[in-house]
Biopython code that builds the backbone (N, CA, C, O; Angstrom):
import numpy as np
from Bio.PDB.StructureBuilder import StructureBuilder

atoms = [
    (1, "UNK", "N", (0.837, -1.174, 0.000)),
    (1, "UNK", "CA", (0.000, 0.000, 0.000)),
    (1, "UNK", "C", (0.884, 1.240, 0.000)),
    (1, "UNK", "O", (1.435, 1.395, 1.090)),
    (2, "UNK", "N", (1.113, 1.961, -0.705)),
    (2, "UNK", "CA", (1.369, 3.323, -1.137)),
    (2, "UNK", "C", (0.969, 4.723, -0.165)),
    (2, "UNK", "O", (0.198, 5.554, -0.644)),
    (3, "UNK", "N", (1.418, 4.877, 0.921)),
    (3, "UNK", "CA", (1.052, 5.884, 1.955)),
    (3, "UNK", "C", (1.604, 6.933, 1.586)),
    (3, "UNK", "O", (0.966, 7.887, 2.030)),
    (4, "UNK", "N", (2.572, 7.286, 0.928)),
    (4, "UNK", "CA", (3.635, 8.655, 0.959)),
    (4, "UNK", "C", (3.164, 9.820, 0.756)),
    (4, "UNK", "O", (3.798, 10.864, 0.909)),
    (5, "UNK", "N", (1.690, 9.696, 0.294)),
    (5, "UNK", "CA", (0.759, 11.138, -0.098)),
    (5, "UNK", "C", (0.219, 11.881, 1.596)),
    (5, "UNK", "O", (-0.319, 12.962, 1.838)),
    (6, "UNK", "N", (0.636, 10.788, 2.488)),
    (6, "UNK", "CA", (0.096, 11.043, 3.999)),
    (6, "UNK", "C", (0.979, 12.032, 4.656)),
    (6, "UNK", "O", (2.137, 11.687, 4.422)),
    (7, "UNK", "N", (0.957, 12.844, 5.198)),
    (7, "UNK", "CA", (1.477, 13.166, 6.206)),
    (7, "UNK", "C", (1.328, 13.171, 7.606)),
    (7, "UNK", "O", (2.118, 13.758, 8.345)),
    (8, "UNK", "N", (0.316, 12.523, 8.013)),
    (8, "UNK", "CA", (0.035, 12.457, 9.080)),
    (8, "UNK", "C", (0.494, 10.895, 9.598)),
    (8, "UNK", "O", (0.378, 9.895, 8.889)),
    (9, "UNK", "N", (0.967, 10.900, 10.803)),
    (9, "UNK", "CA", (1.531, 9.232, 11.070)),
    (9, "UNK", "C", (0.909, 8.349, 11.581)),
    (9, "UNK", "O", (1.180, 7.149, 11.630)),
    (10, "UNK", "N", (-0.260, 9.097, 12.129)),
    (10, "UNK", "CA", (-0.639, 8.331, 12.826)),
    (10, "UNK", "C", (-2.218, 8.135, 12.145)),
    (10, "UNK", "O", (-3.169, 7.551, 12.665)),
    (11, "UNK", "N", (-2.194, 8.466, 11.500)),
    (11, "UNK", "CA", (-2.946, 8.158, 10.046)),
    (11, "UNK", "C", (-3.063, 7.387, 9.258)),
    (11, "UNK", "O", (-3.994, 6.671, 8.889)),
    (12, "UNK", "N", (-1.197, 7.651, 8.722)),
    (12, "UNK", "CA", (-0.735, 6.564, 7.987)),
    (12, "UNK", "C", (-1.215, 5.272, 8.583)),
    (12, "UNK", "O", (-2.162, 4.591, 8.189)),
    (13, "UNK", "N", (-0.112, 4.956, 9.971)),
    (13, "UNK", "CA", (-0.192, 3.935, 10.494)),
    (13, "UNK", "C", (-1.455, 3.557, 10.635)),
    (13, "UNK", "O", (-1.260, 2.341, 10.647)),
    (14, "UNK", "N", (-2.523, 3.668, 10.744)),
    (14, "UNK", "CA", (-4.232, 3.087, 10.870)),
    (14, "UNK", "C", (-4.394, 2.647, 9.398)),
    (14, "UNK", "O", (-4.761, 1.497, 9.159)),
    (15, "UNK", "N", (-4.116, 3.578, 8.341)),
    (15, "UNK", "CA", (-4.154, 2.710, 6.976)),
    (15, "UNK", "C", (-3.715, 1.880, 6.610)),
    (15, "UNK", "O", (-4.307, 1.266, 5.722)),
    (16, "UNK", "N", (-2.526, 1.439, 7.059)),
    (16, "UNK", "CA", (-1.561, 0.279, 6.896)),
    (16, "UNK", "C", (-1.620, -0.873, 7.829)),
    (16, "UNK", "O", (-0.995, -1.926, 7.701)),
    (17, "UNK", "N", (-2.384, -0.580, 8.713)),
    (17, "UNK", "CA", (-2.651, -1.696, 10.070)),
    (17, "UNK", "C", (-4.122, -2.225, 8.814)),
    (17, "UNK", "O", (-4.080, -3.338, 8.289)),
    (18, "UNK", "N", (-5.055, -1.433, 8.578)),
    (18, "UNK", "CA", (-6.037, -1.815, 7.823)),
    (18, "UNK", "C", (-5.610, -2.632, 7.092)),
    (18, "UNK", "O", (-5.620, -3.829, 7.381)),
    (19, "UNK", "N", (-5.106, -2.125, 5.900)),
    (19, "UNK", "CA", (-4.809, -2.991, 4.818)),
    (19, "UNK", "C", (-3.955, -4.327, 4.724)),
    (19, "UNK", "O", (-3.986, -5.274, 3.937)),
    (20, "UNK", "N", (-3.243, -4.054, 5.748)),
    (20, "UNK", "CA", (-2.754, -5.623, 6.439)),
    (20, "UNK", "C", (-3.552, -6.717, 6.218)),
    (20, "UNK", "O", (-3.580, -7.639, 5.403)),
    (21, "UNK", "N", (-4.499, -6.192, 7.619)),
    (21, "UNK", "CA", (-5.715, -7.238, 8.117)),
    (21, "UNK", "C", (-6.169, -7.835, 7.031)),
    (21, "UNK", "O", (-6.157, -9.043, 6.795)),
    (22, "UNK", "N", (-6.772, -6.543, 6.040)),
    (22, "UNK", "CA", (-7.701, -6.937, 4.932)),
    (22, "UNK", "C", (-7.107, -7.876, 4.169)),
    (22, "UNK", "O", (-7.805, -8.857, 3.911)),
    (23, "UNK", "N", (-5.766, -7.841, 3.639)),
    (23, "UNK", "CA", (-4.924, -8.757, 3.055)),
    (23, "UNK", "C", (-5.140, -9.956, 2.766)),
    (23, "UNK", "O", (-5.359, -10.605, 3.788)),
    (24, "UNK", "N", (-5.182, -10.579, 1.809)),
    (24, "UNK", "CA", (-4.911, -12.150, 1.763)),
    (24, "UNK", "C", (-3.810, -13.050, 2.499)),
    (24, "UNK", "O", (-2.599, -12.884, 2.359)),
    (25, "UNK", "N", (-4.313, -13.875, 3.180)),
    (25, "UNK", "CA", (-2.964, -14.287, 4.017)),
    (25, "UNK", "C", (-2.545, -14.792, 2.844)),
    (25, "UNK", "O", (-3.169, -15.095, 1.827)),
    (26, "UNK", "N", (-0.509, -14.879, 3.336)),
    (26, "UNK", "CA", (0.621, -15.413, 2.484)),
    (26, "UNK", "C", (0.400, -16.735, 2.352)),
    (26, "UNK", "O", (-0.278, -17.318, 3.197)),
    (27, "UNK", "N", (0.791, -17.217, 1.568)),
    (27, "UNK", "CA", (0.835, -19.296, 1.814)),
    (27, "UNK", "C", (2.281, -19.392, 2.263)),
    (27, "UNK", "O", (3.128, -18.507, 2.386)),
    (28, "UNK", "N", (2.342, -20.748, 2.482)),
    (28, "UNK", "CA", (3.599, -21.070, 2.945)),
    (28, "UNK", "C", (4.775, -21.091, 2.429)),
    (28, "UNK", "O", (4.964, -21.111, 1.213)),
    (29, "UNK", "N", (5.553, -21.088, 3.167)),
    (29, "UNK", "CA", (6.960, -21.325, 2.330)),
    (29, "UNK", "C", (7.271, -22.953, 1.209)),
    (29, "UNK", "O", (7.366, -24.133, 1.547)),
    (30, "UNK", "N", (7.327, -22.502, 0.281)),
    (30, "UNK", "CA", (7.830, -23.695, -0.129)),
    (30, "UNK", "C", (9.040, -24.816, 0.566)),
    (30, "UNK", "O", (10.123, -24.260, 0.754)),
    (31, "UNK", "N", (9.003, -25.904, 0.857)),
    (31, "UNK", "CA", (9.885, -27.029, 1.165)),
    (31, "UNK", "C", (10.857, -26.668, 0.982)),
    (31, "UNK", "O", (11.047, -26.427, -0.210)),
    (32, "UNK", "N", (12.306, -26.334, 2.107)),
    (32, "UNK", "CA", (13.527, -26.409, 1.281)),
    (32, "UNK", "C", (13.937, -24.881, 1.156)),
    (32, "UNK", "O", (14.946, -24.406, 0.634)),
    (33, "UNK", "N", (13.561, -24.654, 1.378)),
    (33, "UNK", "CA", (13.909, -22.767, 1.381)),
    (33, "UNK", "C", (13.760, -21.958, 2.674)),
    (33, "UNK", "O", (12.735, -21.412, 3.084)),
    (34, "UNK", "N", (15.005, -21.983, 3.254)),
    (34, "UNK", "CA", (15.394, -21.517, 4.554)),
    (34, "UNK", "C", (15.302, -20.070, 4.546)),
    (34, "UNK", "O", (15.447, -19.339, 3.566)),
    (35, "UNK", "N", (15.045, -19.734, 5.748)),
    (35, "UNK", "CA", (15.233, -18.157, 5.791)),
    (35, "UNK", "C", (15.782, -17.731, 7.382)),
    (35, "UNK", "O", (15.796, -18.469, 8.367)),
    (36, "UNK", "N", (16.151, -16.532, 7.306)),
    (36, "UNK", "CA", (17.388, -15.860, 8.476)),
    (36, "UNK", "C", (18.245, -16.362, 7.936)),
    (36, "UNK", "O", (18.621, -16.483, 6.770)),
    (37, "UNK", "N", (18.929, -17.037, 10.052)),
    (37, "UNK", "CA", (20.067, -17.277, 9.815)),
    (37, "UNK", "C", (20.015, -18.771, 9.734)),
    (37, "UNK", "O", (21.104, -19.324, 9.888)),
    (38, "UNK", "N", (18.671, -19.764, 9.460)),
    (38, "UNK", "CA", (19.139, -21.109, 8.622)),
    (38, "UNK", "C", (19.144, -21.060, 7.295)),
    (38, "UNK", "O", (18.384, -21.766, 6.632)),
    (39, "UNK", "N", (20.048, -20.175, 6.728)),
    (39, "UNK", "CA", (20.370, -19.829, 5.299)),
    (39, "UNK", "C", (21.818, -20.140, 4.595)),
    (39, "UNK", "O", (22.730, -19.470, 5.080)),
    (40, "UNK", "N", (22.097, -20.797, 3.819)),
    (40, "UNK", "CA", (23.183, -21.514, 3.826)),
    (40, "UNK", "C", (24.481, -19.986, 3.588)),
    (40, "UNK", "O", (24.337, -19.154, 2.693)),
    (41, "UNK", "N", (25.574, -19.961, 4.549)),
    (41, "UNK", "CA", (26.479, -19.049, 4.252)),
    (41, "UNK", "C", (27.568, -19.185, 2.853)),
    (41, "UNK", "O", (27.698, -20.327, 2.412)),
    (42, "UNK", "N", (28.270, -18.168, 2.221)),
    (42, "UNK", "CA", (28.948, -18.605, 1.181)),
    (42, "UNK", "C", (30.511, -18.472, 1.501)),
    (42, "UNK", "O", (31.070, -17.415, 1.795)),
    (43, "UNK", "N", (31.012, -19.509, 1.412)),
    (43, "UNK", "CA", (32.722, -19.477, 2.244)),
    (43, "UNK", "C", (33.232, -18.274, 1.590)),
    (43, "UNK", "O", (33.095, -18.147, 0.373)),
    (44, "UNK", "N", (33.730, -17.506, 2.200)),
    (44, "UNK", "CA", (35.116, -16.654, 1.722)),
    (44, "UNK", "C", (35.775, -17.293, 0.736)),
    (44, "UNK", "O", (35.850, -18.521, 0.703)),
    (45, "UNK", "N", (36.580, -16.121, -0.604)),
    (45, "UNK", "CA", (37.708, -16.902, -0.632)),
    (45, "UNK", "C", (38.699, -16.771, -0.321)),
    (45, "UNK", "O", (38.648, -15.751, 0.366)),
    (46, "UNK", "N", (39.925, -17.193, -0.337)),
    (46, "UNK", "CA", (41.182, -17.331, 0.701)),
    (46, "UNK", "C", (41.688, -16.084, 0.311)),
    (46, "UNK", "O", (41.766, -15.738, -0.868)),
    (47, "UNK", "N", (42.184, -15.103, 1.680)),
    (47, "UNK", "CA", (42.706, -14.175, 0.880)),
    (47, "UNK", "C", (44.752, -14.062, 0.930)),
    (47, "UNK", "O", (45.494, -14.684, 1.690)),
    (48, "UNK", "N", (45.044, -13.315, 0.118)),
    (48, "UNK", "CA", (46.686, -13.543, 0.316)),
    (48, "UNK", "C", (46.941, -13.012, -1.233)),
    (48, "UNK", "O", (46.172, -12.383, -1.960)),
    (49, "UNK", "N", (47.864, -13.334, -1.405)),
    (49, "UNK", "CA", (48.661, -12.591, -2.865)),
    (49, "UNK", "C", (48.202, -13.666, -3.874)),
    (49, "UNK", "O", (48.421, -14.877, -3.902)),
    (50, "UNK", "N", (47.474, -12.827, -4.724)),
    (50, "UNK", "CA", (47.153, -13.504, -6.119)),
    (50, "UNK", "C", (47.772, -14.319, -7.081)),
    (50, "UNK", "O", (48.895, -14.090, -7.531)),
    (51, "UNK", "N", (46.995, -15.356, -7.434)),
    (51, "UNK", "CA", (48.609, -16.523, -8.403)),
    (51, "UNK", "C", (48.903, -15.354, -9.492)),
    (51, "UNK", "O", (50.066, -14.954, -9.523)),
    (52, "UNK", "N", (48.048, -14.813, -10.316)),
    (52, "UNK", "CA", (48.639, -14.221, -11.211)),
    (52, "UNK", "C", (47.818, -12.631, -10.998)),
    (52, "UNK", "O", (48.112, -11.682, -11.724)),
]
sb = StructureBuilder()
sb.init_structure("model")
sb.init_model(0)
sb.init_chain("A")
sb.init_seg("    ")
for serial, (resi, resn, name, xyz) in enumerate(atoms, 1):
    if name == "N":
        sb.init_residue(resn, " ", resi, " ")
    sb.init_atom(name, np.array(xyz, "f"), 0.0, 1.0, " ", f" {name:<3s}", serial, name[0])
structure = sb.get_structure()
């Protein structure tokens, strides 16, 4: 939802608590697709003076 025409916050925030609610809930995560920190990390690579 697109609020930025608001200036008022506490305005905003009641429109956006709304449109939440109203929302379609999300479905689930698909099988197999981690999120945070059970997210697979990517090793470094080694650092030091370059072969070439």
């Amino acid at each position: 939802m697109n609020t930025k025409h608001i200036t008022d916050p506490a305005e905003r925030k009641r429109l956006k608590r709304t449109a939440r609610k109203n929302a379609p809930p999300k479905g689930k995560r698909p099988e197999g697709v981690d999120r945070g920190s059970q997210k697979r990390t990517i090793r470094k690579a080694s650092k030091g003076q370059s072969k070439r």
